[in-house]
DOBA-914460 format. One line per 10 residues: number of its first residue (from 1); their letters; for each residue x, y, z of C-alpha. Coordinates in steps of 0.05 Angstrom, whole numbers, plus 5000, padded with zeros to 4 digits. Layout:
! residues N
NUM	a	X Y Z  ...;
This chain:
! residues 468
1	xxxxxxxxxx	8608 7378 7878  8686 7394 7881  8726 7379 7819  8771 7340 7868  8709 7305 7900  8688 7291 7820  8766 7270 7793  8752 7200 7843  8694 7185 7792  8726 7209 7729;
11	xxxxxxxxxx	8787 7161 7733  8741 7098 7735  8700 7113 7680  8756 7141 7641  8785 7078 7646  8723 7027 7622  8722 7074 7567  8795 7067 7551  8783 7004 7564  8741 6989 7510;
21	xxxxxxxxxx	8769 7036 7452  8843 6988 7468  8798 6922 7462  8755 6950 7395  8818 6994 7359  8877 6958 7375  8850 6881 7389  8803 6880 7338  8836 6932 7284  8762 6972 7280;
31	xxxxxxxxxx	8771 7043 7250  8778 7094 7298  8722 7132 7290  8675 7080 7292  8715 7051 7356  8711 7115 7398  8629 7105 7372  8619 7041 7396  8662 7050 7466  8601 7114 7490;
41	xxxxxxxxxx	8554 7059 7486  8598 7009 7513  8616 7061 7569  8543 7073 7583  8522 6996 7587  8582 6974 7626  8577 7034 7677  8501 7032 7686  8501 6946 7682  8550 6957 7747;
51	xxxxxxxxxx	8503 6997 7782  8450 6967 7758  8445 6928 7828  8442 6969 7876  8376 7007 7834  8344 6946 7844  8364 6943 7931  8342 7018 7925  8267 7002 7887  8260 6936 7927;
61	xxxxxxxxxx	8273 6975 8001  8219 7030 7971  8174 6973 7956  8178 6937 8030  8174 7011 8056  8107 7020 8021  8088 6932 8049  8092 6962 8118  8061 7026 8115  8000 7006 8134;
71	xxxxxxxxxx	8027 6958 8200  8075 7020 8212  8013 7072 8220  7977 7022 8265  8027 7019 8312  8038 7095 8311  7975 7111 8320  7962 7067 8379  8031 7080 8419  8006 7167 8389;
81	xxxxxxxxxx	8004 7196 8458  8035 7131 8510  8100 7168 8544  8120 7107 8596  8171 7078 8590  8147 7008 8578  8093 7039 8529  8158 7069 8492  8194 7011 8493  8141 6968 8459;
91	xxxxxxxxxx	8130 7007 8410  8206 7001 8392  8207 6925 8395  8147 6923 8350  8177 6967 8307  8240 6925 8307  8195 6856 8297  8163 6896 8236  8235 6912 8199  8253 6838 8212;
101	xxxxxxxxxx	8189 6807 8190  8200 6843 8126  8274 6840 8124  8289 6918 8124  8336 6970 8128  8325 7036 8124  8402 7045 8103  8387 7000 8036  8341 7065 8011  8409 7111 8023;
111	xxxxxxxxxx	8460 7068 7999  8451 7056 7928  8435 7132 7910  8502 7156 7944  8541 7106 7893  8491 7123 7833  8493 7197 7837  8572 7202 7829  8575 7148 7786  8527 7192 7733;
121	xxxxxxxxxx	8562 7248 7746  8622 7226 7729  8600 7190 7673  8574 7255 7646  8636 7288 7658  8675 7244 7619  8646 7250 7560  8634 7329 7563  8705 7337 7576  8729 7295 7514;
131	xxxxxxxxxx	8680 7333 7476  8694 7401 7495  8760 7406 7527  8782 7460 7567  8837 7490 7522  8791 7481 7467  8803 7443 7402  8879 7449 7415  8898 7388 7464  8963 7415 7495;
141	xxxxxxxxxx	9015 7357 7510  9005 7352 7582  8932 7344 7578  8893 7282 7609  8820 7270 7627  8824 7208 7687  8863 7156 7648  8855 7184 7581  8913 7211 7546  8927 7281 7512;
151	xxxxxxxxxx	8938 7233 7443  8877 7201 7460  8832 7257 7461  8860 7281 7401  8836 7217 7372  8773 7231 7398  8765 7298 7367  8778 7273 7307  8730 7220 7309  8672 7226 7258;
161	xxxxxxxxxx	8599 7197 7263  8555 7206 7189  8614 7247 7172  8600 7292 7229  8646 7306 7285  8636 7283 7355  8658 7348 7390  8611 7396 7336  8546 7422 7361  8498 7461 7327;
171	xxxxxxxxxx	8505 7530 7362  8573 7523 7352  8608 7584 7314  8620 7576 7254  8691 7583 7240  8703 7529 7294  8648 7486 7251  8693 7508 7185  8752 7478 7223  8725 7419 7236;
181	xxxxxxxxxx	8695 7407 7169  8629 7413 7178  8567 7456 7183  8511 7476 7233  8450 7448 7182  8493 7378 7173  8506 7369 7251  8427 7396 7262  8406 7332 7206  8439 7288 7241;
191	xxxxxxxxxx	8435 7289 7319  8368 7313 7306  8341 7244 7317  8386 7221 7369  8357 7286 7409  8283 7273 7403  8295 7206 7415  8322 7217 7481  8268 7266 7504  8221 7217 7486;
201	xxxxxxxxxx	8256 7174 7527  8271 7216 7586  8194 7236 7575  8170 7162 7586  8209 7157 7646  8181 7211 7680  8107 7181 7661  8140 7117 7696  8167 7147 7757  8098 7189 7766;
211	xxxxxxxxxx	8055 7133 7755  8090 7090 7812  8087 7145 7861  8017 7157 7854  8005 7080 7867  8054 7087 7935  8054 7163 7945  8049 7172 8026  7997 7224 8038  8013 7239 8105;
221	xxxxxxxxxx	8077 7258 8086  8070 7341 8060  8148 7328 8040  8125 7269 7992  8056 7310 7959  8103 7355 7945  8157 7326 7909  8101 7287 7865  8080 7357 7854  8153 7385 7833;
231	xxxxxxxxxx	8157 7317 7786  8094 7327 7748  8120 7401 7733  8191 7371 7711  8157 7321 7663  8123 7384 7633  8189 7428 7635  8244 7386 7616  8235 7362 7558  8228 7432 7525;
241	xxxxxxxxxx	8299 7437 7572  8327 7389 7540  8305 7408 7469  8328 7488 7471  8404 7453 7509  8409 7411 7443  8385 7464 7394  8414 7530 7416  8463 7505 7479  8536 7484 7470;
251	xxxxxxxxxx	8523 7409 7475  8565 7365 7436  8541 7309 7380  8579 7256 7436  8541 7278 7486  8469 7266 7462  8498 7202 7433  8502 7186 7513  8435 7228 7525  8402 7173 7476;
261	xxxxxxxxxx	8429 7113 7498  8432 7131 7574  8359 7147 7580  8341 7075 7536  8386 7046 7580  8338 7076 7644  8278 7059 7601  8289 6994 7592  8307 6987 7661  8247 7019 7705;
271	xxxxxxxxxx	8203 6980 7667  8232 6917 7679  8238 6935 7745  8163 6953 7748  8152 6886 7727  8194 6845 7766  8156 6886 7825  8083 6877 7809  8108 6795 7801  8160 6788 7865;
281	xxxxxxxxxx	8129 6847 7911  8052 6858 7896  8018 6909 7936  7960 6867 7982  7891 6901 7985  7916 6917 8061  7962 6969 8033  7913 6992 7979  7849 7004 8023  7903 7043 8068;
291	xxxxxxxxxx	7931 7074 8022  7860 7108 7985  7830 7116 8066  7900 7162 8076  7891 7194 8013  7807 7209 8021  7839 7246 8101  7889 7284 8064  7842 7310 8006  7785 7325 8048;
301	xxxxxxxxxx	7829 7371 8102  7858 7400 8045  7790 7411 8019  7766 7440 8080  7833 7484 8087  7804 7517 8019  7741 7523 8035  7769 7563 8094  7812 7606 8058  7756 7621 8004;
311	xxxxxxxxxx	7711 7643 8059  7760 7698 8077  7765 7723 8009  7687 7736 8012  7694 7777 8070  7754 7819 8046  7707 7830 7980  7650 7837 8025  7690 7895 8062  7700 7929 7997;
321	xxxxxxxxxx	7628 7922 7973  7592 7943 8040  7643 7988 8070  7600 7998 8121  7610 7934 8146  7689 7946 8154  7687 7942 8215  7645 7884 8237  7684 7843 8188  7754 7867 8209;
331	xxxxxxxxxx	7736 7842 8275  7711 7767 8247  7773 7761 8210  7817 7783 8279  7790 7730 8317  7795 7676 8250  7865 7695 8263  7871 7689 8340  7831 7619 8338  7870 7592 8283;
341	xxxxxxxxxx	7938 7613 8324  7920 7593 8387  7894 7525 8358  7959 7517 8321  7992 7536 8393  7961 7494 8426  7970 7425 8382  8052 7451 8381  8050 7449 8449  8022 7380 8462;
351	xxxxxxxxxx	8067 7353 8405  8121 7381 8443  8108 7361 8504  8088 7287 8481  8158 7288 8441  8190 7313 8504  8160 7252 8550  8177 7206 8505  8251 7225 8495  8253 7226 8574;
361	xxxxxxxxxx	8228 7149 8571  8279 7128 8522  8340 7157 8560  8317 7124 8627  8314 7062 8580  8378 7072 8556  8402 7083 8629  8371 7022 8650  8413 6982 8594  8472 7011 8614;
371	xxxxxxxxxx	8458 6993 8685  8449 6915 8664  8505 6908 8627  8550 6938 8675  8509 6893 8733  8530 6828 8672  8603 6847 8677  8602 6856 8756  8581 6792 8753  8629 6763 8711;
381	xxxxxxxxxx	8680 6802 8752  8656 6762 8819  8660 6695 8781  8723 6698 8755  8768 6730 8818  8783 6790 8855  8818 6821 8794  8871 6814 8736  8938 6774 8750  9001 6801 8718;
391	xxxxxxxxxx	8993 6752 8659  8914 6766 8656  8893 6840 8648  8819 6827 8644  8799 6857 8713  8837 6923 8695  8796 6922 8636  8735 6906 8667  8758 6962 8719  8761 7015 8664;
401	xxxxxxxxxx	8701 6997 8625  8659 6997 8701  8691 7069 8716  8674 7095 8639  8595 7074 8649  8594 7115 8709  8625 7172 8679  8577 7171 8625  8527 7153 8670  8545 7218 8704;
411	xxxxxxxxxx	8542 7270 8646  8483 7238 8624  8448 7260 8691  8480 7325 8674  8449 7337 8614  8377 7320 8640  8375 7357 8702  8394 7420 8643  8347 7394 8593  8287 7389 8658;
421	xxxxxxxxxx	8306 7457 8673  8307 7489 8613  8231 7454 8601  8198 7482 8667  8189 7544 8627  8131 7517 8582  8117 7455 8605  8104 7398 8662  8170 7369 8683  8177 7300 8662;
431	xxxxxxxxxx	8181 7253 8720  8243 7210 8694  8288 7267 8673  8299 7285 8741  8314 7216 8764  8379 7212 8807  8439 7174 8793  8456 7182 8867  8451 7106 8886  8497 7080 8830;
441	xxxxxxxxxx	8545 7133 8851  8548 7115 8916  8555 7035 8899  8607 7055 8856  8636 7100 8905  8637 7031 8959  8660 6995 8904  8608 6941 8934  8585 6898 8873  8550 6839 8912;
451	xxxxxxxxxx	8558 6770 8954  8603 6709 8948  8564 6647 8953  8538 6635 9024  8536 6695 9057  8492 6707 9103  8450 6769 9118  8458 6778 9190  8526 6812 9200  8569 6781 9149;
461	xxxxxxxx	8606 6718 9160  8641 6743 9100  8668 6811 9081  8636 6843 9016  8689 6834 8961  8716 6900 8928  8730 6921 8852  8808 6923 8848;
């Protein structure tokens, strides 16, 4: 992320924490040191009490996710391999009932983390750039961090916690430790603490986040398994991370201060919200007998897929025991291959072809939703007059919106009579792609859009009234 991208977070945060060092220093007359102290932690709970929200929209979409997994599969599975239209469009409206039933929107997942993830980062940078600035320990003049001041973060360096300084750190050199008054043991005795504490904490999170996964994990998902994979190695990894950044890394005593009470502040929170979920949002034995079916399917082809895999290792070691075998067994393993491939081939294709039909349905769908609500506004058209009066410029409008349908309308024909070509190569055309827009062209071309009351249909007592 951009430093410009990261300044739009910086200056928000910068203030609440200005914010509160004014209301503790200068309201209340607290020493400085402990001010600047107290206004991390007040940063950190004010920040992460803001976006405290939109965790809980994020978790509680997750959670209504995970309600309708098992409806969701049902209704995948039976509308698997229907490419008509009306089989298409069913399963969309069922799929649209489902989201409404439960009240959900796949945006609510999104949302949150987009304001979350800046909002941390800048948080972060914040306090790493009062700590360690980028000219050093000298603040020149002209120097500001978002709202913060060049005085300011002299104030700041200055500050003192146990008699330690906020900016020391224990890898840091030693004359720079001999400037500030202090040394590498007495920083290392007392942000010792605060670190461990905050890898326990980070630790416990993890545990959390794992645990909850393996309750909702979706196992037909490979994309999911594997990120609960990639989480169990972090909980292993980072907190020996975390413990060689504070030990040997240039990480300042203010820092971990926020390391300690930002990862309390996420304990505290995932397990409230684990509780508020089990109480407000319990998962029903529906999802649970789904959810251990799914996961007995996935373990037992992955079970099979090493079974497979173990059965060409024999061979090769087979080849290199009975060499006079090489041969024969070369040839087994040739036609492993060439069955697996043309097996894999061969369900690629049909997906593809299905995937294909089914996009072919949904555009002559969308055609045929175009066509009504142009046929609605012909209508509305005939009701109303032949067209738009000096003082009423509705028929124009009408006019233009009718002639921009059958433009798109147009292109759109385009585009499939390409897309049908281009699939003739390795597939079965698809009936609707090819499907003219001929007819509308030619009504449109007429500019006939329908009868006046009472016309008959045995010459016309009536001429056919025309589009302006």
């Amino acid at each position: 992320m951009s430093a410009t991208v990261l300044e739009i977070f910086i200056y928000p945060v910068s203030g609440v924490m200005k914010l509160w060092h004014m209301l503790l220093h200068d309201a209340f007359g607290m020493e400085d040191s402990r001010a600047w102290l107290i206004s991390i932690f007040g940063l950190v709970v004010t920040v992460r009490a803001l976006i405290a929200p939109f965790y809980w929209v994020m978790i509680r979409s997750g959670r209504t996710a995970v309600l309708m997994r098992p409806e969701k599969a049902a209704l995948a599975e039976k509308y698997a391999k229907a490419t008509d239209k009306e089989s298409v469009a069913a399963h969309a409206a069922a799929e649209k009932e489902l989201h409404q039933r439960y009240n959900y929107r796949p945006s609510a997942g999104c949302v949150p983390a987009l304001i979350q993830i800046p909002t941390f980062l800048g948080l972060y940078q914040v306090l790493l750039r009062m700590a360690r600035p980028s000219g050093g320990l000298e603040v020149a003049p002209d120097t500001h961090i978002g709202f913060l001041t060049a005085d300011e973060i002299r104030s700041f360096l200055d500050a003192r916690v146990g008699g330690v300084p906020l900016p020391a750190y224990i890898a840091m050199p030693q004359e720079q430790l001999a400037a500030l008054g202090t040394t590498s043991g007495g920083v290392r005795d007392f942000i010792l603490p605060f670190l461990l504490l905050a890898i326990v904490f980070t630790t416990l999170n993890m545990v959390l986040s794992i645990t909850r996964s393996l309750q909702t994990l979706d196992w037909d998902s490979s994309l999911s398994r594997g990120l609960q994979k990639f989480i169990i190695v972090l909980a292993i990894f980072v907190p020996v991370l975390l413990l060689c950044l504070g030990l040997f890394g240039p990480v300042p005593v203010a820092v971990i201060l926020y390391w300690f009470a930002n990862n309390l502040w996420t304990l505290v929170q995932n397990a409230i919200a684990q509780v508020a979920l089990a109480r407000t949002m319990p998962l029903q034995e529906e999802h649970i007998t789904h959810h251990r079916e799914r996961r007995g399917v996935v373990k037992e082809a992955l079970r099979a897929k090493r079974a497979h895999k173990w059965h060409l290792r024999r061979l090769r070691l087979r080849a290199l025991v009975q060499p006079w075998r090489l041969g024969e067994i070369r040839r087994e393993l040739a036609a492993d291959r060439e069955a697996r491939q043309e097996a894999k081939e061969a369900e690629k294709a049909e997906r593809k072809k299905i995937r294909k039909a089914k996009q072919a349905a949904r555009l002559q769908l969308n055609r045929e939703k175009r066509r009504a609500k142009k046929a609605e506004r012909e209508g509305k058209q005939q009701q109303g007059g032949d067209g738009a009066t000096p003082d009423d410029p509705t028929g124009a409008e009408i006019t233009e919106s009718t002639e921009s349908t059958e433009s798109t309308e147009a292109m759109e024909s385009t585009a499939s009579t390409a897309a049908g070509a281009e699939d003739e190569a390795d597939q079965e055309p698809t009936p609707t792609v090819g499907r003219s827009a001929e007819p509308d062209r030619g009504v449109a071309e007429s500019g006939v859009v329908g009868r006046e009351p009472g016309d008959s249909d045995d010459g016309g007592q009536r001429p056919e009234r025309q589009i302006e």
